[in-house]
N, C-alpha and C positions, 0 to 999 in steps of 0.2 A: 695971537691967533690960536692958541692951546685951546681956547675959551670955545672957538667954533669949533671946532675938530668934538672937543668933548660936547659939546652941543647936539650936533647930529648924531653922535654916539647914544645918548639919551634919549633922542626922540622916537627911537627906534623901539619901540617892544620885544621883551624878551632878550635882549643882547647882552652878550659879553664882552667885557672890553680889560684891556691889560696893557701899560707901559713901563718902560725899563730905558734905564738911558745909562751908554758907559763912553767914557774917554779912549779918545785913540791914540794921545802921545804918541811917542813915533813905531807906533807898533806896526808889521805888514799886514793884522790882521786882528779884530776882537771880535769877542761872542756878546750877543744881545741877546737874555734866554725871556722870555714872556710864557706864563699858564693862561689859563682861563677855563671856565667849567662854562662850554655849551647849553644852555638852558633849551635850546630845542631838541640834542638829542640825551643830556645826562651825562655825557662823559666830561672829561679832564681831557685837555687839549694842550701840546705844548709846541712852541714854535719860536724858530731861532733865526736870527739874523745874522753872518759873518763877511762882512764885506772885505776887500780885499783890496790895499792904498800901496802906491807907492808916490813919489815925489814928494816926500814930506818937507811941507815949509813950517817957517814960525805961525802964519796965518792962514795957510791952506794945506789942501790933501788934493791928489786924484783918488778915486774910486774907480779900480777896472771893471772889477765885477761882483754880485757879489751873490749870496748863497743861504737859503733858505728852508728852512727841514721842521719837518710837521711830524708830530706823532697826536695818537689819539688812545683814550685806554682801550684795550681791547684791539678791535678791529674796524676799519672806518674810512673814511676817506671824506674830501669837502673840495669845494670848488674853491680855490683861492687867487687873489689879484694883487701882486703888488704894486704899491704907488710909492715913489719919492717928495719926499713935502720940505721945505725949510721954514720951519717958524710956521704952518699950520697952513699955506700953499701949496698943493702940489703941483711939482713939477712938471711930473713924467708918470706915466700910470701903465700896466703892461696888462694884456687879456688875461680873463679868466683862465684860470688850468684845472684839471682834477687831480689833484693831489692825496695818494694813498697813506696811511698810517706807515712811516716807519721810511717813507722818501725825503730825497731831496732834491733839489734844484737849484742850477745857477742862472743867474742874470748877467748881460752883459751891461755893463753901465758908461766905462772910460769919461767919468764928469769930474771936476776941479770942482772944490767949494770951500768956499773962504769962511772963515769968523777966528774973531782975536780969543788968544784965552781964553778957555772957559765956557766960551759961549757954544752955543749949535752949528752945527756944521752941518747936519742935514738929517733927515726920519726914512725910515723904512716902516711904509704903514702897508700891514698884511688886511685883506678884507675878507672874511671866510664868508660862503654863503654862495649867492648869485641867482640861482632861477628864480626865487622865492622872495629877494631881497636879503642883504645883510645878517648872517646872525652871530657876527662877533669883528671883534677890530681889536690888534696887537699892533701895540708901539716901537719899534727901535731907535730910539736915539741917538745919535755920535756926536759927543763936543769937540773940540779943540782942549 
């Protein structure tokens, strides 16, 4: 489902788009760091994903919450939306916000997700944009 996700990313004019995938082992917490250079306004855009597990199994994780930090170069801000996807569904999508250059925020999440080894365990898909439509999409990935 990668194939649709990067599909509508494509179909869109002018966008940027960025993913990054890292393993969670039994860590309480990793960094997901994603760039991107905004083509509607010029700048360099960076934004970071750090969810927060505990219950670590061999085959699953909980996620209580997790946390999300936007810079822009310069000075800036963008309306951003996070969604949760597994394998290129999403799950759970949360409203738009405004988010300033240089903030962050947390999400509450409290979800189990399973996969063997290796595999995806679940995405943190940030959507920048909103009144206008779309002008960038950042990936987080967390395997097993």
């Amino acid at each position: 489902m990668v194939s649709t996700l990067l599909l509508a990313v494509g179909a869109m004019p002018a966008n940027a788009a960025a993913a990054t995938s890292v393993s969670v082992g039994s860590s309480p917490s990793v960094l997901a760091y994603t760039t991107i250079n905004d083509p509607v306004v010029g700048k360099n855009i960076a934004i970071s994903y750090s969810p927060e597990f505990n219950n670590h199994q061999q085959n699953s994780v909980n996620v209580t919450t997790f946390r999300v930090c936007y810079s822009m170069t310069g000075e800036g801000w963008t309306y951003f939306k996070p969604q949760i996807a597994i394998q290129g569904t999403v799950l759970l999508e949360y409203d738009y916000e405004v988010m300033a250059s240089g903030t962050c925020k947390t999400y509450s999440l409290n979800r189990t997700f399973q996969a063997s080894p290796g595999s995806e365990l679940f995405r943190i898909i940030g959507v920048l944009g909103g009144m206008g439509g779309p002008s960038g999409v950042t990936v987080g990935g967390f395997n097993r």
